[in-house]
N, C-alpha and C positions, 0 to 999 in steps of 0.2 A: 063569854063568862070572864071577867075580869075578879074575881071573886080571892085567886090566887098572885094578885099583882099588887105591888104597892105603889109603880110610879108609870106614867106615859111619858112616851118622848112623841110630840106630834110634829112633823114634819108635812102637811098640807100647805099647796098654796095659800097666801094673803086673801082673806075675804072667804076661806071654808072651814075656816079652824074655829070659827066661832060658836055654830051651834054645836059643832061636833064635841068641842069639849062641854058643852053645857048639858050636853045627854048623858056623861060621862058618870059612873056611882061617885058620891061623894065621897068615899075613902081613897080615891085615889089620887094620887100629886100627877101634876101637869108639869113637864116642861115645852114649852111651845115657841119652835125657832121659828113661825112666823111672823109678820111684823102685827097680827092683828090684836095682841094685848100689848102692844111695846107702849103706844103714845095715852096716856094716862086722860087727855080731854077727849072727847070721845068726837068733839066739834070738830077738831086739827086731824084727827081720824077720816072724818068723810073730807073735809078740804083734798085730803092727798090722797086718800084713797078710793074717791069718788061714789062710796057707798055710806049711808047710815050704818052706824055698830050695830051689829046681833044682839049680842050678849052685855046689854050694860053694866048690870049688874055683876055681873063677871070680874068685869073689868075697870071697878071699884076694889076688887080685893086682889087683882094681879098685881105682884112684884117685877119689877127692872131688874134684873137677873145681871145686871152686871158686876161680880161676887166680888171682889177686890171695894169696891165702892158702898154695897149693898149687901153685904154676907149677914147681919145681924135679920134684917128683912126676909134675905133667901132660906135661909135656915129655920123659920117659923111658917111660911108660904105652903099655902095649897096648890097657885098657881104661878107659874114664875118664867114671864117674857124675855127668851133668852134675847140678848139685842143682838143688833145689825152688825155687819160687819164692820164696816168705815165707822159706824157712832162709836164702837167697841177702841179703833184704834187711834179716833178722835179725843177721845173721852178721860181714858185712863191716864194721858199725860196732862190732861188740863184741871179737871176735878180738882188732884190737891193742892192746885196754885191760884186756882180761882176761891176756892173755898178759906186758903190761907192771904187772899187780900193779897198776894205777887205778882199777878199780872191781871190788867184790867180788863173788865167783862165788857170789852166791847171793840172795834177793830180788832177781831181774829179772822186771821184767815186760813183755811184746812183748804190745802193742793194733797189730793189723793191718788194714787197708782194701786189697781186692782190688777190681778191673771183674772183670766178669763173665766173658771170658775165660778166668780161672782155673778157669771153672767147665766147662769143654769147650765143644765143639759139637754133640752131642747135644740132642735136642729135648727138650726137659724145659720143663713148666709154671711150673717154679719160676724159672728164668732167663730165660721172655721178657720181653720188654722190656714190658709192662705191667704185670707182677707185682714189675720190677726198679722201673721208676724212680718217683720221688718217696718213696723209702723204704730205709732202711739195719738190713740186722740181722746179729747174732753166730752162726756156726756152728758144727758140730765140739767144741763151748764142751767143754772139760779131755779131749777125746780128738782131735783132727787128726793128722793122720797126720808129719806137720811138726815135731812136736814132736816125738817122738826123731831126728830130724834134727837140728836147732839145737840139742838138748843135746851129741850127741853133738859137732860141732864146738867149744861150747863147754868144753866136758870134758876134749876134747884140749889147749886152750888153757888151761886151768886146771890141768891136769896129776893133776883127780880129778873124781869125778862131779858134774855140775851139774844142777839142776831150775827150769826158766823157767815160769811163767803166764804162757803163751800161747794166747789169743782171736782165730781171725780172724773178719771182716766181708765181708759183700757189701756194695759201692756201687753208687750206679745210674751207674758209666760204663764205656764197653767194656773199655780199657786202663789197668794201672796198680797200683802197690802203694805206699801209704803207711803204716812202719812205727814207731810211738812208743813207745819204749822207757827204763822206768825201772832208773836204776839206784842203785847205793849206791856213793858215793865212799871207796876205801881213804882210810887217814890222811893227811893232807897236800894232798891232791887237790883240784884245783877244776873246775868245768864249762870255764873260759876254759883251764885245764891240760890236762882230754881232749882238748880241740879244737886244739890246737898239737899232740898227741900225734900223731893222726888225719891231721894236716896234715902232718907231717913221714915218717909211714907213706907215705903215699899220695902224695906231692912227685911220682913218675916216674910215676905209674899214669895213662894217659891216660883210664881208663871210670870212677875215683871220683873225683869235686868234694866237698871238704871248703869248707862255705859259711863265709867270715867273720863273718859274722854273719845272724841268723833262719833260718826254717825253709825245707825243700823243700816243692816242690806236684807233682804227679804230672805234673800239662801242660808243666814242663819239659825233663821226659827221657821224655816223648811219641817210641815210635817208636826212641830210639838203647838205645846199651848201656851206659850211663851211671848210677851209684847216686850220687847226690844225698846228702851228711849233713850235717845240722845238729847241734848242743848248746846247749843252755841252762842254766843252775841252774832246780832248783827248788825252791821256796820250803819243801819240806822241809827240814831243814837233815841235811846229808850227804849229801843227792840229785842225781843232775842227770838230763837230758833229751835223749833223743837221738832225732831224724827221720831216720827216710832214706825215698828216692823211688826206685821202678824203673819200666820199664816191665817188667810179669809175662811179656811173651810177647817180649820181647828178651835182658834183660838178666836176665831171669828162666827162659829158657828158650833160646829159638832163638839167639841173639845170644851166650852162653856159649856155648854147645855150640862157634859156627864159631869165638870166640875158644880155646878149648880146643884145635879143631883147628890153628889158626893156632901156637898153642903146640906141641903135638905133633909137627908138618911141621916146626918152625923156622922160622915165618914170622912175621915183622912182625904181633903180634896185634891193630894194627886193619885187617888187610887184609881187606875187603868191609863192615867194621861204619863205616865214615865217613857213609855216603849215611843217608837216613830211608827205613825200608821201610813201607809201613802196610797191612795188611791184619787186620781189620778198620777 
């Protein structure tokens, strides 16, 4: 009896969350950290995820939940597609430079480092911690599932199709995403121009820190909902360099979802995300 609820948090794997929320009364708000309302064509849907949509009709009225980018959209939403981790720590630093014509929608490159987290909690060989630590490697390499996600976001900002190389990594630590991303500076642009850009985006946003200067490290935003972004030049010329820091199972996951809800309720979107929750 759902009768006294006003919102879901669905956390089902990929490809069960579809009918489930469609049975669902319709007075109640969805948030759904699966990826199966994230990708908006439903085509690019079965590409990657080897199944036809459930719920298409669904998922004509789902929102991209990425609230920093999307809060007018979230805030109106019955259904709202929390994203991916990596699109999340991809995304946030690029959106308002591609959208402001600063760097060009095309030759990006996103080198990603995940803890292991990312990787479920399922027993698997490959994720304990002796096969994890003292060792770092590249996964997914030109097929993750991630990648038409952060295109997609991008594409929208760019206002035509965009194509990223993007590589994630496993690290040996529990929690955490550190994401470095090359980019091509439009004409006129400098690395110390993105980052006034970024800074003046983000001036009211309490969960993204634009660093004055150097890079983010992942043990900062340990635990909060927090995306960490740096810029640098780099020494190619028309280039620059952009770091951002999440925690994958906060600000990458769980810690959106209840800011999304906090958006959707009309409530003060750092209410419950203040404290440090840590588990793992």
């Amino acid at each position: 009896d759902f009768g006294a609820h006003d919102i879901v948090f669905c956390c089902l794997p990929h490809g069960t969350t579809q009918e489930t929320v469609a049975a669902l009364p319709e007075h109640l708000k969805v948030v759904d950290l699966s990826a199966d309302f994230r990708l908006a064509d439903i085509g690019t849907y079965a590409e990657w995820y080897g199944h036809a949509h459930r719920a298409p009709e669904l998922q004509k009225s789902a929102v991209y939940g990425l609230t920093e980018i999307k809060r007018g959209q979230v805030a109106r939403a019955r259904l709202v597609a929390n994203p991916g981790c990596y699109p999340t720590s991809a995304q946030l630093p690029l959106v308002p430079l591609i959208e402001a014509g600063a760097v060009e929608a095309r030759n990006i490159i996103v080198d990603a480092k995940s803890g292991v987290t990312g990787a479920g909690r399922s027993l698997r060989e490959d994720i304990l911690f002796p096969e994890v630590q003292d060792g770092i490697h590249a996964y997914g390499i030109g097929r993750h599932r991630h990648a038409p996600e952060i295109e997609q976001g991008l594409g929208e900002a760019a206002g035509a199709p965009v194509t990223v190389s993007f590589t994630p990594h496993l690290a040996p630590m529990n929690r955490g995403i550190l994401s470095t991303i090359y980019v091509e500076l439009a004409d006129g642009e400098t690395a110390d121009g993105l980052r006034e850009r970024l800074r003046a985006r983000y001036a009211d946003e309490p969960f993204v820190h634009v660093l004055p200067s150097g890079a983010p490290a992942t043990r900062h935003v340990r635990g909060t909902n927090r995306c960490d972004i740096g810029v640098a030049a780099d020494r190619a010329p028309g280039r620059a360099i952009l770091v951002s820091a999440i925690d994958n199972l906060v600000k990458g996951a769980s810690g959106q979802a209840v800011q999304n809800m906090n958006a959707m309720q009309g409530w003060e979107e750092t209410t419950g995300l203040e404290l440090e929750a840590l588990y793992p």
